[in-house]
Every structure is written in C-alpha cells, then in structure tokens.
C-alpha positions in Angstrom: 26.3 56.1 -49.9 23.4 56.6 -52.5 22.4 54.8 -55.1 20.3 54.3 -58.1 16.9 52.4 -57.4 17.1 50.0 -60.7 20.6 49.4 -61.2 22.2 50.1 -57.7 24.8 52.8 -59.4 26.5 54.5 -56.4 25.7 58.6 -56.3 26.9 61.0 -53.7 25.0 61.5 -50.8 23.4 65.4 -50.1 25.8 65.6 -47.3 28.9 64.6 -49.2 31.9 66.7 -49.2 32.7 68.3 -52.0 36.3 67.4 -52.5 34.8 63.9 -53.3 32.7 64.8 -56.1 35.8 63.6 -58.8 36.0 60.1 -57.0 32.0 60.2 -56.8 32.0 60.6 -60.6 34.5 58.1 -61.3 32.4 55.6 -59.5 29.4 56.1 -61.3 30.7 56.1 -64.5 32.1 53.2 -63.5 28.8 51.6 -62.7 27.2 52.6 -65.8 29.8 51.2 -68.6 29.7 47.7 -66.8 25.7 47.8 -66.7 25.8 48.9 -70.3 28.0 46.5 -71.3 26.2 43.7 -69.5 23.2 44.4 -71.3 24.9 44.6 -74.9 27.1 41.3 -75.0 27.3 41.4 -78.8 30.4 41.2 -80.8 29.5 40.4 -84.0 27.0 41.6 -86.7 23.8 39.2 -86.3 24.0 38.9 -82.5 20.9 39.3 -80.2 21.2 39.6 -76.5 18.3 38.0 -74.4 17.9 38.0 -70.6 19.8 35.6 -68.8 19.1 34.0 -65.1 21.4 36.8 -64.1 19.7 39.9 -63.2 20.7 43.0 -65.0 23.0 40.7 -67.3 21.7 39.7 -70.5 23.4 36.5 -72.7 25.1 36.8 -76.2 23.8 34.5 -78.8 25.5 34.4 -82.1 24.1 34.8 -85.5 22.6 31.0 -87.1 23.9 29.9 -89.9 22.1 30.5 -93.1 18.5 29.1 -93.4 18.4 28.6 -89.2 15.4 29.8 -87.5 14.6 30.9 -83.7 13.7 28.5 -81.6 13.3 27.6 -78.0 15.8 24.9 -76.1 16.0 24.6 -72.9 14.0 27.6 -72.0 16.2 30.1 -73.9 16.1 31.2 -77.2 18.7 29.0 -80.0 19.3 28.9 -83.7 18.3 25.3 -85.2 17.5 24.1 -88.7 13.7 24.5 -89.5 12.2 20.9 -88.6 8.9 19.4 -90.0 8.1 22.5 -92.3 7.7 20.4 -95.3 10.8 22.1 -97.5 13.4 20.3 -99.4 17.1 20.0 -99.0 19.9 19.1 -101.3 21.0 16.1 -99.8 23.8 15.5 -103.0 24.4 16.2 -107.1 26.2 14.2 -109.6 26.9 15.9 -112.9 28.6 13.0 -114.6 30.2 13.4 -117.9 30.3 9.9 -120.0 30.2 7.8 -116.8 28.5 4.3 -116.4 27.4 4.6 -113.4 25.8 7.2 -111.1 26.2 7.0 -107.6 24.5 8.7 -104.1 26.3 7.2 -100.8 25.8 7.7 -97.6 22.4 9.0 -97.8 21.5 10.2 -93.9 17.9 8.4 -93.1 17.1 11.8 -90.9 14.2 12.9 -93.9 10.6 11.7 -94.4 11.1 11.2 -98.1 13.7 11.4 -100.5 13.3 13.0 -104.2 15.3 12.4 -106.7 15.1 14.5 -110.0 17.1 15.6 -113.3 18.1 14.5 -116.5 20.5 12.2 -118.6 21.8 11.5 -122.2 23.0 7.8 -122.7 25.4 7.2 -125.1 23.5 4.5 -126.1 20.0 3.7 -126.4 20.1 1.1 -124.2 15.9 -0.1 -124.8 15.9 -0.6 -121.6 19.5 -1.0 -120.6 19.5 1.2 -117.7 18.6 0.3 -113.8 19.2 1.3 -110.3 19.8 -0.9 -107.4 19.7 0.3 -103.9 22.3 -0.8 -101.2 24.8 -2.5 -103.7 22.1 -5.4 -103.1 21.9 -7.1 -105.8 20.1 -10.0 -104.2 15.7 -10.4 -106.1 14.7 -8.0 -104.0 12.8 -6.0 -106.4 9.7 -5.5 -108.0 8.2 -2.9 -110.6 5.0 -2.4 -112.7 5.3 0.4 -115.3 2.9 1.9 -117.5 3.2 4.8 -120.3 3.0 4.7 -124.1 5.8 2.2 -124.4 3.1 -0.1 -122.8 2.8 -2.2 -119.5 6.4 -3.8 -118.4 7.1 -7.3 -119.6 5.7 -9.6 -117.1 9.8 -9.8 -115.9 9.3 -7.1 -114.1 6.7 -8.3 -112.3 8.5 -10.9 -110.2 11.5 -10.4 -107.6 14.6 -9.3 -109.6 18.5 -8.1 -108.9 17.5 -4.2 -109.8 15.1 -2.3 -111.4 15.1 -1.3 -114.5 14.2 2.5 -115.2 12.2 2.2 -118.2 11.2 -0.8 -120.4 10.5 -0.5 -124.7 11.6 2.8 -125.2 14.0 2.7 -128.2 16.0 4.8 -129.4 16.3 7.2 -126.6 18.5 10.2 -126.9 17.7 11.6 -123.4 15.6 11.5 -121.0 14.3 13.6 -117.7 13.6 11.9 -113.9 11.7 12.5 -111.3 11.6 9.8 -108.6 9.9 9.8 -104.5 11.2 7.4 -102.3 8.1 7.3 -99.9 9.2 5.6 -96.6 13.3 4.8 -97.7 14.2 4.3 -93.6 12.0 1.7 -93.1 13.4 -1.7 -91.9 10.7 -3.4 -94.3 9.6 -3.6 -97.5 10.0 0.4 -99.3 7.7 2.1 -101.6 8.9 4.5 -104.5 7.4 5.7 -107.6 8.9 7.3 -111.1 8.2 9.7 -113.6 10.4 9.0 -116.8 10.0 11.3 -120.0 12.4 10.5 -123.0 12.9 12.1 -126.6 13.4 10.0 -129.3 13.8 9.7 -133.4 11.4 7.4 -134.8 12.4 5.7 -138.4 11.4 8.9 -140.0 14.0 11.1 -137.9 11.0 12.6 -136.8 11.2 13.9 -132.5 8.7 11.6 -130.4 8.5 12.0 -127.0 7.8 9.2 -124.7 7.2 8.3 -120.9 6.7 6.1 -118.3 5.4 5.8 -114.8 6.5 3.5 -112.6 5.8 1.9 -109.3 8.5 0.1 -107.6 9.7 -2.0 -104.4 12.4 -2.7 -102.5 12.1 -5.5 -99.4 15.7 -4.9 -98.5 15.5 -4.7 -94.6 18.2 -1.7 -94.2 17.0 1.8 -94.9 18.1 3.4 -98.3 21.8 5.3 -97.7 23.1 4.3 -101.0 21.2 4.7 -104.8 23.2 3.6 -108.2 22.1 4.5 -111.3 24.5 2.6 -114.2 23.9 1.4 -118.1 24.3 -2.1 -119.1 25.4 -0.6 -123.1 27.1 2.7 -122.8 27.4 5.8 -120.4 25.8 8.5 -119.2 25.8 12.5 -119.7 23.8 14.9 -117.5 22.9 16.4 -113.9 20.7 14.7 -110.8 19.9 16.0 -107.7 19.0 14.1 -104.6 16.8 15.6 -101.9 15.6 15.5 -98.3 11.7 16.3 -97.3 10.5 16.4 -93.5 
C-alpha cells in the first residue's frame, strides 16, 4: 500500500481495485484527523503547542498565569515568573483603621530588597512616639542617625536600642507619608535600611508646616527580616502601607 512521503498517510495503490476506494478513503481520513490533532493539542484559549521528542506529535502547554513570561526549562519552553528584571511586587498591604500597631509577617526572604511605602494619621502626635521593631526582637539591636529640619536625632539614638524610632522632634504631627528600603533584609548579619519621612503639621499659629526626616538605620539581628511592626507608644494609627519585593 502507498503512502504519503511526510506523514506516512496510507493512499491507494494505481493498481487498487476499485471496490476498495470507500475503505481507501476511510483510511486516510483516518490518518489525517489523528495527524491534525497531534499537531494541535490545545484545549484552552492561551495554549501554544511546541514540538515534542515525538515526531509528528507536538506538546500542549497551557496558558501562565498573569504576569508569567516564556522561558526555557529543561530544554522546552515553560511559563515562570520574570526573575532578576528589576520590578516590584506587592509582597502585603495593611489599611488599618485606629489600630496601634501595624504589622507585615511572614515576609518570604526570596527578594533583593524590600520597599516599604505609604502614609498614616496618628491619633496622637506622638513627638516621636512611634517605632518599628523587626522580628518581635526587642533585644538593643538597633541603631539610627536621622537628619531633616527637626534636626540631628538626640544622641539616644545613636547607641544600640530595643526599636527604632521613625522620626524624632516632630511635634504636632497630623500625618505623615513613608517611604522605607530595606537594602540587604536576608542577611544573617548586621542589615542596612534607610527612610524617607514627610509630616504636616500646625505650628502655634494654626498655620500648615511641613516637615521631614531622613534616616539611616541598623539592625544586627542575625535572622533575615520576615516580620516588620510599626505601633505608637500614645494613640493609634489611620492610613494605607504597602510592602514590596525587588529582584
């Protein structure tokens, strides 16, 4: 019997009677919807086929999930997240509404940097009243040197303490914005971060000031970050922050 010289699809042969040509016919259709559907897998919107170690047979692979890009794994093609391209994801946001305390757990250490930004009311202006601590340690295993128009940070700050305070001399403070980089939080040794604070205020004329601060801090913890509380010593807090991932 004849066939086809790329996909082997069986034809009559010239001497064939033709009482066979129905069966002949049969057969080649045959041939043709199982090539056909060999080389068109799909079953879902998003699908590409691609050729797999089976000739004349290509492979389904499903659509990624939002944000996945085309890679290569293995020596065929795959959907993965897009690694070392510099962009940010949102690791976690807290929106809280008159609470004390602000809390990101479980922070995975699979980024290069973690950014932290967004804004709160406290209740109460606090000069000063509000820190972070990383870890729940509450051990002196912090440092800070600040710098703005409220001044350089009472020499306090400049030895080990339990937290770190998130701005020093700035009374009165009806709100303020954040935006904080956590340079190397996975390391197993002392961790770099720095802040960007900018408050609004009433001076004793009622009229709006605004204020900031920039801050350099330390943590010598030996564990990598996965945990960051924000609270107030006087008061609570009102407002949205967002924490990021970088790679």
């Amino acid at each position: 019997m004849a066939t086809t010289t790329n996909y082997g699809w069986t034809t009559p042969d010239d001497t064939a009677l033709v009482k066979d040509g129905a069966s002949a016919i049969r057969s080649l259709g045959t041939s043709v919807d199982t090539t056909t559907k060999n080389l068109n897998p799909s079953t879902t919107l998003g699908d590409i086929e691609y050729r797999s170690s089976t000739a004349n047979t290509n492979t389904r692979l499903g659509i990624g999930s939002t944000g996945n890009v085309l890679t290569v794994a293995g020596g065929v093609p795959t959907w993965a997240a897009p690694a070392g391209s510099g962009g940010f994801s949102l690791i976690a946001t807290a929106t809280p509404s008159a609470a004390s305390t602000i809390e990101f757990a479980s922070i995975p250490n699979t980024y290069k940097k973690l950014y932290l930004v967004g804004s709160l009311v406290p209740s109460a202006d606090g000069n000063g009243q509000n820190y972070f601590e990383f870890n729940a340690d509450t051990a002196a295993m912090y440092r800070a040197n600040q710098y703005g128009t409220a001044g350089i940070a009472s020499a306090d700050l400049d030895v080990p303490s339990a937290a770190m305070q998130l701005h020093n001399n700035m009374d009165n403070v009806k709100g303020f914005s954040i935006t904080q980089e956590y340079h190397n939080y996975t390391q197993t040794n002392v961790k770099i971060m720095t802040s960007y604070l900018v408050g609004w205020q009433y001076d004793a004329s009622t009229k709006i000031n605004t204020t900031y601060q920039h801050t350099d801090y330390m943590y010598a913890g030996t564990s990598a970050i996965s945990n960051i509380k924000f609270y107030a010593v006087t008061g609570t807090y009102t407002g949205t922050l967002s924490l990021y991932g970088q790679n």
